[in-house]
OpenMM code with the backbone's topology and positions (N, CA, C; nanometers):
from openmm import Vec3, app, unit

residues = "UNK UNK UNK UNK UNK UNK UNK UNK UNK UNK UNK UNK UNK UNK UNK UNK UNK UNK UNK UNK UNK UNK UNK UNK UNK UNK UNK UNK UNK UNK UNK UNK UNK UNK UNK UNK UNK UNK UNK UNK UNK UNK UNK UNK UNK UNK UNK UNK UNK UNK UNK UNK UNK UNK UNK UNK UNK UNK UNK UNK UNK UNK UNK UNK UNK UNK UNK UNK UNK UNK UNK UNK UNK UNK UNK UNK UNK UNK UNK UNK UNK UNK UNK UNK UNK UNK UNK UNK UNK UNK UNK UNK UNK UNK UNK UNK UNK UNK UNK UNK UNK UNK UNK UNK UNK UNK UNK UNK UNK UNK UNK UNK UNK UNK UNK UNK UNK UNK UNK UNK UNK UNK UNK UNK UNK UNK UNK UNK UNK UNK UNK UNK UNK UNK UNK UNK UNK UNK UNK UNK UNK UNK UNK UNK UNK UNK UNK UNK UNK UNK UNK UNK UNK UNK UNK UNK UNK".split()
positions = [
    Vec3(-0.9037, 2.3313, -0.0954),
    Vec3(-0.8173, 2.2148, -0.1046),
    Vec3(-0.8312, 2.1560, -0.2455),
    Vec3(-0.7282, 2.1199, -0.3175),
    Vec3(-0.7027, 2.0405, -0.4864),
    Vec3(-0.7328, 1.9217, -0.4283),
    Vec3(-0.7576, 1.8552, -0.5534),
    Vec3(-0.7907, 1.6487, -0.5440),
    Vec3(-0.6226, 1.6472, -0.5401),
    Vec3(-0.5468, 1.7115, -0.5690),
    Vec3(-0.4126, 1.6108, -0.5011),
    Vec3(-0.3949, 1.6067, -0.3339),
    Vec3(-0.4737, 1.7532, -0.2695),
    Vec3(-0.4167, 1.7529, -0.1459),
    Vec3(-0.5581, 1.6636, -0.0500),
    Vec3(-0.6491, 1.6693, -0.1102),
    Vec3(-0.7217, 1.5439, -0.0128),
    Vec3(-0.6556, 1.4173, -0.0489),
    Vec3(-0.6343, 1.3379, -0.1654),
    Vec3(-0.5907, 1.2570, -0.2100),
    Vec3(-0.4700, 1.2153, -0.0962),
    Vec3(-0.3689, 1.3104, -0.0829),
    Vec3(-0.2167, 1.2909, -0.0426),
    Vec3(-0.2769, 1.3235, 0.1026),
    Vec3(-0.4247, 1.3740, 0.1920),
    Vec3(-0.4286, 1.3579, 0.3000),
    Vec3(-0.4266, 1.2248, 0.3710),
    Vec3(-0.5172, 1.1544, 0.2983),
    Vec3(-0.5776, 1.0243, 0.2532),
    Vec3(-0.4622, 0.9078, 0.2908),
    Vec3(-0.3582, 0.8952, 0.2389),
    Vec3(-0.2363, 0.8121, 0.1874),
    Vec3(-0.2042, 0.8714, 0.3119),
    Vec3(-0.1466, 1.0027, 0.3356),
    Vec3(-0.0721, 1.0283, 0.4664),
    Vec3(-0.0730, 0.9494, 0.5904),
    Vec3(-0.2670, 1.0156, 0.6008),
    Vec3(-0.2571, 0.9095, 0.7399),
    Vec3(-0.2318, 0.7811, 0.7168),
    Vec3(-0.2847, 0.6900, 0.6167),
    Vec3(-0.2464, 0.5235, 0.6050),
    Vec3(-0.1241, 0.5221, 0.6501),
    Vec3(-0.0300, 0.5977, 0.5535),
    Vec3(0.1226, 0.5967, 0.5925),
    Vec3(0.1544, 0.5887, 0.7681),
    Vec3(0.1156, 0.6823, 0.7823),
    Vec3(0.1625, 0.7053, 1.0022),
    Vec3(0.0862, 0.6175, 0.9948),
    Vec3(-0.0141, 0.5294, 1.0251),
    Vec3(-0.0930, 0.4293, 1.0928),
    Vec3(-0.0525, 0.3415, 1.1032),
    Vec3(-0.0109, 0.3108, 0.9723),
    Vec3(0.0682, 0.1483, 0.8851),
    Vec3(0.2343, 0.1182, 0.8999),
    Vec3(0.2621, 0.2071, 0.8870),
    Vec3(0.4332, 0.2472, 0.9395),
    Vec3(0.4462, 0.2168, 1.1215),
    Vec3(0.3506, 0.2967, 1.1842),
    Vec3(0.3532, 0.2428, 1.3478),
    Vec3(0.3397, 0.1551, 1.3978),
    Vec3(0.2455, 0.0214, 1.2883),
    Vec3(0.2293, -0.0524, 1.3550),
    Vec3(0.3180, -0.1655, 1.2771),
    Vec3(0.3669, -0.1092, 1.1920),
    Vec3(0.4612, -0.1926, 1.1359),
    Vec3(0.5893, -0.2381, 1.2443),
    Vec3(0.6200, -0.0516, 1.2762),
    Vec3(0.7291, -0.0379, 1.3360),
    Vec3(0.7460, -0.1263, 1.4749),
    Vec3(0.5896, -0.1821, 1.5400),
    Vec3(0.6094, -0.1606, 1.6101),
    Vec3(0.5965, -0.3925, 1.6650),
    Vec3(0.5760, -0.4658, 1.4885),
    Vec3(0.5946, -0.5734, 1.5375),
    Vec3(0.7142, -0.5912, 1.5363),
    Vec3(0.7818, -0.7406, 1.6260),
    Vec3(0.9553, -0.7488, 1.6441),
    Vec3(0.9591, -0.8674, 1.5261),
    Vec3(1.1119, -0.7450, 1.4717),
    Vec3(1.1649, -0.8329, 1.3379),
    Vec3(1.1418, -0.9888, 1.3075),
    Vec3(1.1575, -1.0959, 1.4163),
    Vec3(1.1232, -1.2346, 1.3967),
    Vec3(0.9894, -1.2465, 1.3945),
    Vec3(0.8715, -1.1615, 1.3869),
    Vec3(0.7629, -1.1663, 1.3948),
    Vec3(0.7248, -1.1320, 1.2208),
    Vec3(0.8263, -1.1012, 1.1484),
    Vec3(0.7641, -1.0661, 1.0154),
    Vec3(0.7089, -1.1741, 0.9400),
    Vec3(0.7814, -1.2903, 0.9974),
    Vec3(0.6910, -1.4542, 0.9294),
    Vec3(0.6101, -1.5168, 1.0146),
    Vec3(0.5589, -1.4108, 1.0904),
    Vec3(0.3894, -1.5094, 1.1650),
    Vec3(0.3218, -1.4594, 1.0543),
    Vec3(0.2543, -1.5742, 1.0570),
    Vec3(0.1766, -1.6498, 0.9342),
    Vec3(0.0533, -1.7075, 1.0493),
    Vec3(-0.0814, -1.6538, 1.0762),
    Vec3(-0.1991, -1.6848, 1.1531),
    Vec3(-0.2668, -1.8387, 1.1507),
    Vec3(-0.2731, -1.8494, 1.0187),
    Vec3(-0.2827, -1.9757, 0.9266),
    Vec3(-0.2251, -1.9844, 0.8091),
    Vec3(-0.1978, -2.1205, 0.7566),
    Vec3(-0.0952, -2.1653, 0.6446),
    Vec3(-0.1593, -2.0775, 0.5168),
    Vec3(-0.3063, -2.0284, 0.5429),
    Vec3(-0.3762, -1.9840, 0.4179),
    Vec3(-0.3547, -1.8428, 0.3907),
    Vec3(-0.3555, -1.7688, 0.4826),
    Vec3(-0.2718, -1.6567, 0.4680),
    Vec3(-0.1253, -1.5831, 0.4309),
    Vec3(-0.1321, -1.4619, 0.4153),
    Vec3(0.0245, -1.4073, 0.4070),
    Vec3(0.0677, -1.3927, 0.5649),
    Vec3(0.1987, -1.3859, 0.5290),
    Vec3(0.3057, -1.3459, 0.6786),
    Vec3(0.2468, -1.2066, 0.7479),
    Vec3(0.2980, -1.1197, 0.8148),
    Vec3(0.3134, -0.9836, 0.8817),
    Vec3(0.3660, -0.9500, 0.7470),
    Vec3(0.5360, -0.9796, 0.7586),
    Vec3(0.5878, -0.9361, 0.6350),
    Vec3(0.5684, -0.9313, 0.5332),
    Vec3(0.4577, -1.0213, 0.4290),
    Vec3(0.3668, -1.0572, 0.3141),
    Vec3(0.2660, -0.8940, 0.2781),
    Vec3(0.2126, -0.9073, 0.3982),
    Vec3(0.0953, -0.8549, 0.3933),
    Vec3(0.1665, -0.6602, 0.3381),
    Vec3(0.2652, -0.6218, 0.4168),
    Vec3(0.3759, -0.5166, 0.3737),
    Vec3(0.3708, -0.4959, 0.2740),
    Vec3(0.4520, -0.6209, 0.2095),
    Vec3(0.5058, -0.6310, 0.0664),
    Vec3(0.4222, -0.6002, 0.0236),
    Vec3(0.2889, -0.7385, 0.0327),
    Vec3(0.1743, -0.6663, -0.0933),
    Vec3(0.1491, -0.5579, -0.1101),
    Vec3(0.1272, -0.4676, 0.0111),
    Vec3(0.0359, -0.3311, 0.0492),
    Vec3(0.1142, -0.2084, -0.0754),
    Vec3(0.2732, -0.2559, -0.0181),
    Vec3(0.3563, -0.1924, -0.1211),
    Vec3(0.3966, -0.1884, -0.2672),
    Vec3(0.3471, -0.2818, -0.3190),
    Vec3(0.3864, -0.3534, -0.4424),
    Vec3(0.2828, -0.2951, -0.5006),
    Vec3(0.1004, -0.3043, -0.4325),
    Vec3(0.0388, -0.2584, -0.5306),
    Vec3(0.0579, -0.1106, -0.5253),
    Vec3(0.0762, -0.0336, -0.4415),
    Vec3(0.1436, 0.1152, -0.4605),
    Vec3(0.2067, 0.1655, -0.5412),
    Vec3(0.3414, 0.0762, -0.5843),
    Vec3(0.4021, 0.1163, -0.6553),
    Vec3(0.3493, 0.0938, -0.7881),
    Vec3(0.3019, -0.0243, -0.8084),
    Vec3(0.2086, -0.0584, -0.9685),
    Vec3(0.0867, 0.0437, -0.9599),
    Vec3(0.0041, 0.0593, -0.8806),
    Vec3(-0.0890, 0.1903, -0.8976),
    Vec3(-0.0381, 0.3312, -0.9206),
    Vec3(0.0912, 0.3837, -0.8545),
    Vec3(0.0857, 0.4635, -0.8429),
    Vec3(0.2210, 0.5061, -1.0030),
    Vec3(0.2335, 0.4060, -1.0647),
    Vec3(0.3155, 0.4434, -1.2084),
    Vec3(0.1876, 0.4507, -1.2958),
    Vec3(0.0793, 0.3501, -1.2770),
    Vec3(-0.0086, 0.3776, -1.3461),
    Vec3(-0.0694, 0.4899, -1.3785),
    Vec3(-0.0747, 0.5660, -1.2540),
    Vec3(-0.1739, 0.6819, -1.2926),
    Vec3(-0.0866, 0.8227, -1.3526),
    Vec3(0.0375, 0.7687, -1.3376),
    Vec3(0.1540, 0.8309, -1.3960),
    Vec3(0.2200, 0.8662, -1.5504),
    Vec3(0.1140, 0.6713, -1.5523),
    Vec3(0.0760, 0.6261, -1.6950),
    Vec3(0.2506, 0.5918, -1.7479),
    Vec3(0.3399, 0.5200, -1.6345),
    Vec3(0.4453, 0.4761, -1.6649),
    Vec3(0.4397, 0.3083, -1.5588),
    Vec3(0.5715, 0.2749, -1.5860),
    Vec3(0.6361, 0.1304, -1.5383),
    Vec3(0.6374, 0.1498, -1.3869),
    Vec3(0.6438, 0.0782, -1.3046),
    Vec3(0.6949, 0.0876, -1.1309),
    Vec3(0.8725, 0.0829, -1.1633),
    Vec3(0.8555, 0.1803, -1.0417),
    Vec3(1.0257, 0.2142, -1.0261),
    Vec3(1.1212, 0.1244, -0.9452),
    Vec3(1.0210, -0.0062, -0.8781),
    Vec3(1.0552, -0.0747, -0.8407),
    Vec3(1.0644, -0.2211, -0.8678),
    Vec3(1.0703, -0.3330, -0.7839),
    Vec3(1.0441, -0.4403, -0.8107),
    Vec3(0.9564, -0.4696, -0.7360),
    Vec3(0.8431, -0.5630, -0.8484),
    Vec3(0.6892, -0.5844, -0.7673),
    Vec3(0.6695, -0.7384, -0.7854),
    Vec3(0.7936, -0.8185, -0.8077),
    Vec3(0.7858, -0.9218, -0.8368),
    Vec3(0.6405, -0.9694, -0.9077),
    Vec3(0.5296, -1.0324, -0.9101),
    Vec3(0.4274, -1.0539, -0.9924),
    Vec3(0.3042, -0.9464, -0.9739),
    Vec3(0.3620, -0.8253, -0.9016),
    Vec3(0.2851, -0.7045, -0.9202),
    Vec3(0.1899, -0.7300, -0.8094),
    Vec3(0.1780, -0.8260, -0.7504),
    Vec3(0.0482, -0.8106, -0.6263),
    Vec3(0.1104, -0.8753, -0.4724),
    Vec3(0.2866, -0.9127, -0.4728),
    Vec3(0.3020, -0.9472, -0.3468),
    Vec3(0.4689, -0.9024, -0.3302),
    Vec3(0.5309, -0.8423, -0.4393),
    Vec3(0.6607, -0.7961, -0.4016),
    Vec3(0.7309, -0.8660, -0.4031),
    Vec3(0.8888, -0.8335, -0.3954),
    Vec3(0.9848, -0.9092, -0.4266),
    Vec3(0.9867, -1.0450, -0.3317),
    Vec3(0.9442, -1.1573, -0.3468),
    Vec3(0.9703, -1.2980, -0.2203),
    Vec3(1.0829, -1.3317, -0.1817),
    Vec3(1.1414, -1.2905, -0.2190),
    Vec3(1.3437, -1.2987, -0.1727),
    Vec3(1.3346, -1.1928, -0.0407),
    Vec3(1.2476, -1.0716, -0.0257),
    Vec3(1.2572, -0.9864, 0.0817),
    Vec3(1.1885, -0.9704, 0.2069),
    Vec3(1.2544, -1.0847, 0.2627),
    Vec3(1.1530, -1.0777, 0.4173),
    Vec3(1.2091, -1.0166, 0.5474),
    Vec3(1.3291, -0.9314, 0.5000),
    Vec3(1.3976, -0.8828, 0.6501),
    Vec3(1.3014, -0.7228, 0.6925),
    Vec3(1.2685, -0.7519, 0.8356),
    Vec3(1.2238, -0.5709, 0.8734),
    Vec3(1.2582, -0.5429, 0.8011),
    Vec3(1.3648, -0.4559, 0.8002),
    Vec3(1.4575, -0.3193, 0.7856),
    Vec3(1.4125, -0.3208, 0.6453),
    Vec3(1.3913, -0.4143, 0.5396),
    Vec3(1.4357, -0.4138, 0.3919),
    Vec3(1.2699, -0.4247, 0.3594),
    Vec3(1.1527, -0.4616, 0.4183),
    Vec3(1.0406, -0.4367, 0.3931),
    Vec3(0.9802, -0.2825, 0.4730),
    Vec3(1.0413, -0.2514, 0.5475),
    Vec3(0.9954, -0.0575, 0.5915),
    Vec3(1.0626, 0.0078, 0.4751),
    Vec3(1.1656, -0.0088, 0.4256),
    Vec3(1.2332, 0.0623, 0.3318),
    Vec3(1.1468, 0.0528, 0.2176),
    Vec3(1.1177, -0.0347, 0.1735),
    Vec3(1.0511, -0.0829, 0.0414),
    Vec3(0.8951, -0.0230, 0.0661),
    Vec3(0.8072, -0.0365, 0.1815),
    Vec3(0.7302, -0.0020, 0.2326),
    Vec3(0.7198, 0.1876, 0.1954),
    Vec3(0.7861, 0.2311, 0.2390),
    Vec3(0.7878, 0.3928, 0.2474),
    Vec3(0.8515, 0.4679, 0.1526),
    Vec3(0.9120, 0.4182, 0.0505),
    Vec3(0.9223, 0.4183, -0.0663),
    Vec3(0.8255, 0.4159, -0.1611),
    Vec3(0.7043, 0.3083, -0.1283),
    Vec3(0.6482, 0.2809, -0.2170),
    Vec3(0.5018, 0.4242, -0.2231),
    Vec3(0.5175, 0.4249, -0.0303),
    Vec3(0.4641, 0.5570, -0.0021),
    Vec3(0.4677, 0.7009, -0.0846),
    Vec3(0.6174, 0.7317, -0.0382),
    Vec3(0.6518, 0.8111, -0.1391),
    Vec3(0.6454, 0.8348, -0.2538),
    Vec3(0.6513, 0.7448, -0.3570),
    Vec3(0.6007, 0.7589, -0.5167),
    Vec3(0.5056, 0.7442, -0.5152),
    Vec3(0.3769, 0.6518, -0.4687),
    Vec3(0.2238, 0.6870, -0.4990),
    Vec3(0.1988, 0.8314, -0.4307),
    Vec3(0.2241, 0.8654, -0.3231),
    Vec3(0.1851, 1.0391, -0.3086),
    Vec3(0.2347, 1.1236, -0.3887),
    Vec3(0.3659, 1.1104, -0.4356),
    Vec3(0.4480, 1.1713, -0.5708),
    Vec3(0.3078, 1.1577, -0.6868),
    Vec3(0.2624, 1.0386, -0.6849),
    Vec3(0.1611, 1.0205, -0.8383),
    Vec3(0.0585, 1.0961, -0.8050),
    Vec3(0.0063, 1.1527, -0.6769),
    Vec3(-0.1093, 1.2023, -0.7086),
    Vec3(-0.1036, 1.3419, -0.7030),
    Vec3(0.0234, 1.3911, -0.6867),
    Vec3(0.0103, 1.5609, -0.7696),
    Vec3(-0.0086, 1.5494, -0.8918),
    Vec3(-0.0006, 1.4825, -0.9918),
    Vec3(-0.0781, 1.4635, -1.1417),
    Vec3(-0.2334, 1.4798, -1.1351),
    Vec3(-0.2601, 1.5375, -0.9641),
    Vec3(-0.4264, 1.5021, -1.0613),
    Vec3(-0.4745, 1.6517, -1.0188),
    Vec3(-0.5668, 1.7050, -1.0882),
    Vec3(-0.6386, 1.7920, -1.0812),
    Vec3(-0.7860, 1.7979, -1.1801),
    Vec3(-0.8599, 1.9278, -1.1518),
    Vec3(-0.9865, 1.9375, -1.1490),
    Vec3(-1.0478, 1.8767, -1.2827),
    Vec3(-0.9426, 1.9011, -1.3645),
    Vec3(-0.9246, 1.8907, -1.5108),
    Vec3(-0.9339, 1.6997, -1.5667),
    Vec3(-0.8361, 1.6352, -1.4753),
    Vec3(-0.7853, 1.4959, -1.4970),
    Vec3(-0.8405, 1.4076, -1.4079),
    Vec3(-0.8927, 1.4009, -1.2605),
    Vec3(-0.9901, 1.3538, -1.1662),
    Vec3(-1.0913, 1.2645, -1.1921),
    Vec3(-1.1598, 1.3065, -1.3186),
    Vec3(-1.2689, 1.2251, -1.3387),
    Vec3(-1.2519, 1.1434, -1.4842),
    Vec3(-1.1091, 1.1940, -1.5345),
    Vec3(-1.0654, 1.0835, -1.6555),
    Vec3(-1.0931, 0.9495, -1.6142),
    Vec3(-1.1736, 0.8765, -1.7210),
    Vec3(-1.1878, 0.7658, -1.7400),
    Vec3(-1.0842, 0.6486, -1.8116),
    Vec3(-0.9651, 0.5364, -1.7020),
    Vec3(-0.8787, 0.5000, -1.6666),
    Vec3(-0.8997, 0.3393, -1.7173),
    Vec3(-0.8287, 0.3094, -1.8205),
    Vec3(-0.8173, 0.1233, -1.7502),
    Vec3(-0.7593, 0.1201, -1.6072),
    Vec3(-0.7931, -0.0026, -1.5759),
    Vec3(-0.7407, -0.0749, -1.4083),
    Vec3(-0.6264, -0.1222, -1.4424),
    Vec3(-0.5615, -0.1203, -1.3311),
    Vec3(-0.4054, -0.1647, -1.3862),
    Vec3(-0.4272, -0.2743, -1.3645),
    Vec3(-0.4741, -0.3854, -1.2432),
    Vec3(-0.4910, -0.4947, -1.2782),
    Vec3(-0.6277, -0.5816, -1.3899),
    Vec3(-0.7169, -0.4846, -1.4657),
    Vec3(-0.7673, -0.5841, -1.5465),
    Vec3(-0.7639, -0.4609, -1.6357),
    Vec3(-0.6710, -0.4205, -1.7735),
    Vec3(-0.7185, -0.3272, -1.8359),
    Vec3(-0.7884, -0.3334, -1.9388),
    Vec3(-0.7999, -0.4439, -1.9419),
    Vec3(-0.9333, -0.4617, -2.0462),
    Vec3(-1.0549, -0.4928, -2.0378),
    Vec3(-1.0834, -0.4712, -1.9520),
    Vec3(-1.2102, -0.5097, -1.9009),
    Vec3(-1.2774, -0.3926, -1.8165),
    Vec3(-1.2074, -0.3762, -1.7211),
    Vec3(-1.2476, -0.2718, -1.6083),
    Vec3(-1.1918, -0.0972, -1.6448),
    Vec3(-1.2764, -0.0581, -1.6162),
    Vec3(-1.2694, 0.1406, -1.6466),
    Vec3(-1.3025, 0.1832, -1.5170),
    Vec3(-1.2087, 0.2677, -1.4422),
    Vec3(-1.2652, 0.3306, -1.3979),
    Vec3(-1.2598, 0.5226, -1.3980),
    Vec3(-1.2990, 0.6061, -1.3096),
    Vec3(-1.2089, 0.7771, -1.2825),
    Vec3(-1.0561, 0.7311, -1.2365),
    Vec3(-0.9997, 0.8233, -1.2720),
    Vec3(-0.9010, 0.7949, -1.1784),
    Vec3(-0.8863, 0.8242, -1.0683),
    Vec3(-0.9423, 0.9513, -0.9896),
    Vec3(-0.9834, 0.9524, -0.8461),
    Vec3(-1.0414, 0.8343, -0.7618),
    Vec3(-1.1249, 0.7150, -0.8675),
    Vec3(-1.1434, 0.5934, -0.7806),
    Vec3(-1.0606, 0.5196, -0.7811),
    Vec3(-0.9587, 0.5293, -0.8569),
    Vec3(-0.8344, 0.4394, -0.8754),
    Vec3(-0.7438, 0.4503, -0.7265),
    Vec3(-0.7141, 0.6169, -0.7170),
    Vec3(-0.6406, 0.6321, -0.5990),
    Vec3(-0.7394, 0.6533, -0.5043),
    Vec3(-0.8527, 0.6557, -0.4459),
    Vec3(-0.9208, 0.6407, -0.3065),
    Vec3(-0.9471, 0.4736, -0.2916),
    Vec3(-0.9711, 0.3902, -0.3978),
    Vec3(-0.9690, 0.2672, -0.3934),
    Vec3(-0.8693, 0.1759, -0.3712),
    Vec3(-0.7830, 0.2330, -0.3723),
    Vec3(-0.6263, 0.1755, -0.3377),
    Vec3(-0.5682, 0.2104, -0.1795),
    Vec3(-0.6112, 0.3772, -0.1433),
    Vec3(-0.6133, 0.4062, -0.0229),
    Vec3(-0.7086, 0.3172, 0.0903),
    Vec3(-0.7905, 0.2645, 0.0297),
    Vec3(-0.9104, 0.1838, 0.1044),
    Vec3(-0.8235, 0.0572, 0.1259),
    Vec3(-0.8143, -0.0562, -0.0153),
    Vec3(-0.7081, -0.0807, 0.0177),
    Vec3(-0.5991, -0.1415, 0.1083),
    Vec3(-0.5314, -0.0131, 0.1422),
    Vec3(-0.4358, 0.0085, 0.2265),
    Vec3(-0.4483, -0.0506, 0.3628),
    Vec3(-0.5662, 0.0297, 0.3749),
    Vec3(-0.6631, 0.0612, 0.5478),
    Vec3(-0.7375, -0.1240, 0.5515),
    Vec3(-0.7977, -0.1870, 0.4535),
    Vec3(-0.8232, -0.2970, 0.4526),
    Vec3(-0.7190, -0.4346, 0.5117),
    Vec3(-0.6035, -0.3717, 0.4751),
    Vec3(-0.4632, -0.4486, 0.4993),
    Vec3(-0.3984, -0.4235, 0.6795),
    Vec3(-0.4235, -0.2991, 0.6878),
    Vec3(-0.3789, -0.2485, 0.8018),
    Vec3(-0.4870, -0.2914, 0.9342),
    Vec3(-0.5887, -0.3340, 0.9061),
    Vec3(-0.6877, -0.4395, 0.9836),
    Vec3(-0.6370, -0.5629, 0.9869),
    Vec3(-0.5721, -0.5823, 0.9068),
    Vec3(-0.5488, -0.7346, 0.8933),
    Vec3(-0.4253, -0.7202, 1.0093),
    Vec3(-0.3451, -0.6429, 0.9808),
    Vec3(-0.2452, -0.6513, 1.0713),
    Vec3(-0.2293, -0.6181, 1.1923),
    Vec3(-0.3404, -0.4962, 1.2128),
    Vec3(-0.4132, -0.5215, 1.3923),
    Vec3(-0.4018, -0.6771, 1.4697),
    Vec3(-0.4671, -0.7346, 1.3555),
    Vec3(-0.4911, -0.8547, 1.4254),
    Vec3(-0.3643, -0.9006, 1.4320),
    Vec3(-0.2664, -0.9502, 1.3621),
    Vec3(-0.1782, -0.9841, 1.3646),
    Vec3(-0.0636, -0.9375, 1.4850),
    Vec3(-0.0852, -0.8044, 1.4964),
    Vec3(0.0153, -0.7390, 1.5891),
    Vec3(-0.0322, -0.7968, 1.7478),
    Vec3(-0.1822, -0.7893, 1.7798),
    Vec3(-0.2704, -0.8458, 1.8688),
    Vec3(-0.2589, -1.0273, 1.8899),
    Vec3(-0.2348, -1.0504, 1.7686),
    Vec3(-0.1823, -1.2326, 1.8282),
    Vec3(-0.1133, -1.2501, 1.8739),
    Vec3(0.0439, -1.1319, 1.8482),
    Vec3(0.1727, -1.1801, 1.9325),
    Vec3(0.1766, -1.0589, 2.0557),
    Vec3(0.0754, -1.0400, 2.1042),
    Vec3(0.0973, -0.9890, 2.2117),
    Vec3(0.1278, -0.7974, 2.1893),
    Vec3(0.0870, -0.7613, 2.0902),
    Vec3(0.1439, -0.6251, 2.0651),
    Vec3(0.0428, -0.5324, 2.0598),
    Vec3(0.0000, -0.4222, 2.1594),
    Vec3(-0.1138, -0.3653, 2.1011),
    Vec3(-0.0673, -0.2472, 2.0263),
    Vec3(-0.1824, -0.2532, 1.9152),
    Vec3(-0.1389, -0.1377, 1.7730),
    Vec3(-0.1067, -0.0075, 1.8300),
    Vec3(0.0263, 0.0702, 1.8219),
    Vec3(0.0178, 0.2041, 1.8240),
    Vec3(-0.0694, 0.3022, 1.8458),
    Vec3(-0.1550, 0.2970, 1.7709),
    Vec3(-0.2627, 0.4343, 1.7654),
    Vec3(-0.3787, 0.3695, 1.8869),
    Vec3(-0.3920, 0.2639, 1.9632),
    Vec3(-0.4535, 0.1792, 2.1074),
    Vec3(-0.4057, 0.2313, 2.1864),
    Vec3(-0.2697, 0.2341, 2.1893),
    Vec3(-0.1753, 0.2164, 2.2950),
    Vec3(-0.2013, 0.3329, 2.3965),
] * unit.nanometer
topology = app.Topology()
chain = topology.addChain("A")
for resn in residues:
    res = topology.addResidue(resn, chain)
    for name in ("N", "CA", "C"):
        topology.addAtom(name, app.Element.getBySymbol(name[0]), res)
């Protein structure tokens, strides 16, 4: 197996996990908000996606192909389902697109962080397993969330 195809195993499953249980809160549920201090259902998406797409141009070593509004929560004009799964699996798609760039050769290149590049270095293999983590960090959050309004997560069920 190449560091792109563990890498893109990695992201895969997040993808089916995060997508099911996305799929599976109801559209007026994308603005439960747990407490005022938190993000929405729908927030939490956006972000997950936004930094995807900013990580995953990075390691591309280009711009996001999208809009990441301030790069860590996504466009705030976009809170409908339909238009955060889209944006969502998209964003999927180009970070797994970014990590066929890596191999045995480029893996352990030493990377600014896209969010502090002057300061922080890391491989770039920790760039993308640290982002996949991440992911899975977010997708807890939304267990809970799916579990407040009565929904048990997909992969429970």
């Amino acid at each position: 197996m190449t560091h792109a195809e563990a890498l893109d195993r990695s992201y895969g499953w997040l993808e089916h996990q995060l997508l099911k249980a996305a799929e599976a809160m109801a559209a007026d549920k994308f603005s439960f908000r747990p407490t005022p201090e938190v993000r929405t259902f729908g927030e939490q998406l956006r972000h997950i996606a936004a930094v995807q797409w900013v990580v995953g141009a990075w390691l591309q070593g280009d711009k996001p192909l999208a809009d990441v509004g301030d790069g860590d929560n996504g466009p705030p004009s976009m809170t409908d389902k339909a238009e955060i799964l889209h944006y969502l699996r998209d964003s999927f798609a180009f970070i797994r697109g970014s990590l066929k760039t890596f191999n045995k050769h480029n893996a352990l290149e030493i990377i600014p962080h896209p969010y502090d590049p002057t300061n922080t270095k890391l491989a770039r293999i920790s760039l993308a397993t640290g982002y996949a983590n991440h992911g899975w960090n977010h997708y807890g959050q939304i267990v809970v969330y799916l579990r407040m309004n009565g929904v048990v997560p997909p992969p429970s069920d």
